[in-house]
Each structure stands twice: as structure tokens, then as C-alpha cells.
Phi, psi and omega in degrees: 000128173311113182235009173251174206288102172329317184286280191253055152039014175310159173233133169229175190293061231204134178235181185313327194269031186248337174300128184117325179269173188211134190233163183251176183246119164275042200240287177244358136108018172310157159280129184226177179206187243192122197179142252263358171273312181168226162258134215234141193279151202261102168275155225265333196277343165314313204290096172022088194291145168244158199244003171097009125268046149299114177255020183285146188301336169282348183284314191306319243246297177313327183278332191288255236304331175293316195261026182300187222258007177283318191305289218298346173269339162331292184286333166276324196279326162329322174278015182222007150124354181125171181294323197297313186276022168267327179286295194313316168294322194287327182326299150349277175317281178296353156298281168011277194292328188267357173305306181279330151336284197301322185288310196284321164306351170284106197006146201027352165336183194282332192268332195281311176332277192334324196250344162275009180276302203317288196300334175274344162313310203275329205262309192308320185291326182282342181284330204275020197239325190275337195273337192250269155046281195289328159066228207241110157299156166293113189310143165275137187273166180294156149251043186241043173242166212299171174301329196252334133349281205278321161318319184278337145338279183311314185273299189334275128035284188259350151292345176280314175318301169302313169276010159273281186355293188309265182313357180269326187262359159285319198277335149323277165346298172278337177269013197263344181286291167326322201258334186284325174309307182294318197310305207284343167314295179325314186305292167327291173315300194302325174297311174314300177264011141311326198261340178289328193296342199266345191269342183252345178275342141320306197279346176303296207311317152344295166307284166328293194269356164297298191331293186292330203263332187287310171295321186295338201282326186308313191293278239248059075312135188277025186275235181298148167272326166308314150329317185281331192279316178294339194264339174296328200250338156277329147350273187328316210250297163344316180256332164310333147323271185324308165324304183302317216269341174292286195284358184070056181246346175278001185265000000 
């Protein structure tokens, strides 16, 4: 049995129950193999063709890793036109959301509105609790009516006075909760979207530069010129935005 190396003649140990195994030669680092002749060189074309359905678990684990999320984020950002329009949409996007984000959070907005509506509700309901309350006053006599009239009148008068009081500081009473609860939602909200303007004026800024790095990519692509010229001129209007909004020219 052969028992030395085909390339640099090395020699090893290797006996009839050694067939079948493969070994490297540490001498010149050939692939050998083991075989009813002795060592014999292992060639890559021995080893068993697959026809592409191996379902063995290391075969399962190289196609997961071949078809991994770098191709499929690749391919995706290509089916949706390339890095410039993948910058150029979210850029869109968070102008968009934080724009209307700042309009709705601005002084008097649409969130400031809501919780003072909440609270003139709440105020509207104890006025229509007190106007109902109030019910019928005691008709008043003429005045050339008798002495005994006008008495009943007067105690009539001041017993109405007195059970509108009463009920005026019940129903005080029952609204003071309800209506101070709204007053600080109102309070609250202004403070929120005060604290809010600055987390939306981050996201413009943001916005603004997806915007600009998707218009430089658009300018610097060999595609429509008519793209490249449109993607120029919204460039051009970003910073003229910025500029305005900076330099206190908008003022």
C-alpha cells in the first residue's frame, strides 16, 4: 500500500483499516485520501454532486445565510428605485409627519383647541345646571298694589333668593372638581406641546437632510435628466426654506 504523500513524498502511517479516511498532508498541505491503493490525491470532483434539493441541515443553514436580510434589503431597496428614492421617501415622510406634528402642537393648534373645548364643556354644563336652578322668580305686584302684596311679594322674594343660593353653591360644589380637572388638562397639553416643538423640530431637520442626501443622489446619477433637473430645484428650495426660516427673513 502507497503510503507516501503524491505531491512531496511525505510519508504516513496508513493501513488497510485507514480507507476511506482523508487527511491533509502537513508537509505541502495537499488533500489526500485513503483508498484500496494507499494515498491517493482527494479531488474536489470525488465528492458527491447535489442536484439542489439537499435538505440536510447544514445545506438548510448556507441557503438561510446565502439568501440573508443583506441580498433582500439590496433587492428591495432596487424595487423601490435605488438609495436616492429610498432617502428621497422617508425624507417625505418625516417632513410631512412632523410638519403637521408642529401645527397641530402649536399654540392655540388643533391639541391646544381640544382641551380648551374639553374645559368650556365642562363650564357650559354648570352654566345650563345653574339657569335651570334658577326656575321662575316671584312675579312682582304693580306698583299701586296694597301693603299686603307687596309683603308677600318680599317674603316670597327672599325665600327664592335663599333656595337659588343654596343650589347655586351645590351645583359650585359638584362642578369644582370636573371643571378644575379640565382647567389643568388644558394646562398640561400646553406644557406637552411646548416640550413637544422641540422633538418635532428635530424631525424637520432630519427630514430636510433625507431630503437633500436623495436630491444629491438623484444630481449625481447618470438616470432622467428631467429627474436630475427636478431633483435640482427641490435641492435649491431646501435651503431657501432654511435660509428663510434662519436668517429671520421670514419676519
Amino acid at each position: 500500500m502507497n503510503n507516501a504523500c503524491p505531491s512531496c513524498d511525505a510519508v504516513y502511517a496508513v493501513t488497510a483499516k485507514d480507507v476511506g479516511r482523508k487527511i491533509k498532508c502537513k508537509k505541502c498541505g495537499a488533500a489526500l485520501r485513503v483508498d484500496d491503493e494507499g494515498l491517493v490525491e482527494d479531488s474536489p470532483s470525488t465528492a458527491p454532486a447535489s442536484n439542489g434539493n439537499d435538505d440536510s441541515p447544514g445545506t438548510k443553514k448556507r441557503r438561510r445565510f446565502s439568501a440573508g436580510g443583506g441580498v433582500k434589503f439590496g433587492e428591495l431597496i432596487e424595487k423601490v428605485g435605488g438609495v436616492p428614492t429610498a432617502l428621497f421617501g422617508f425624507g417625505v415622510f418625516l417632513t410631512i409627519w412632523f410638519f403637521f406634528q408642529q401645527t397641530i402642537s402649536a399654540p392655540n393648534g388643533a391639541s391646544d383647541n381640544r382641551s380648551k373645548a374639553a374645559a368650556l364643556r365642562v363650564k357650559l354644563e354648570q352654566d345650563q345646571e345653574l339657569r335651570k336652578a334658577e326656575g321662575e322668580p316671584p312675579e312682582q305686584p304693580e306698583l299701586d298694589a296694597d301693603a299686603k302684596a307687596l309683603e308677600t311679594y318680599s317674603n316670597a322674594k327672599k325665600e327664592y333668593d335663599k333656595t337659588l343660593l343654596k343650589k347655586r353653591k351645590e351645583i359650585d360644589k359638584k362642578f369644582k372638581k370636573p371643571l378644575n380637572e379640565a382647567n389643568d388638562d388644558y394646562t398640561l397639553s400646553q406644557i406637552s406641546n411646548a416640550r413637544g416643538m422641540w422633538w418635532d423640530q428635530y424631525g424637520l431637520m432630519f427630514g430636510f437632510l433625507f431630503l437633500s442626501f436623495g436630491c444629491i443622489g438623484y444630481i449625481r446619477s447618470e438616470g432622467n435628466l428631467v429627474l436630475r433637473i427636478v431633483a435640482g430645484a427641490i435641492l435649491t428650495l431646501l435651503f431657501l426654506v432654511v435660509f428663510t426660516k434662519f436668517s429671520g427673513c421670514s419676519r
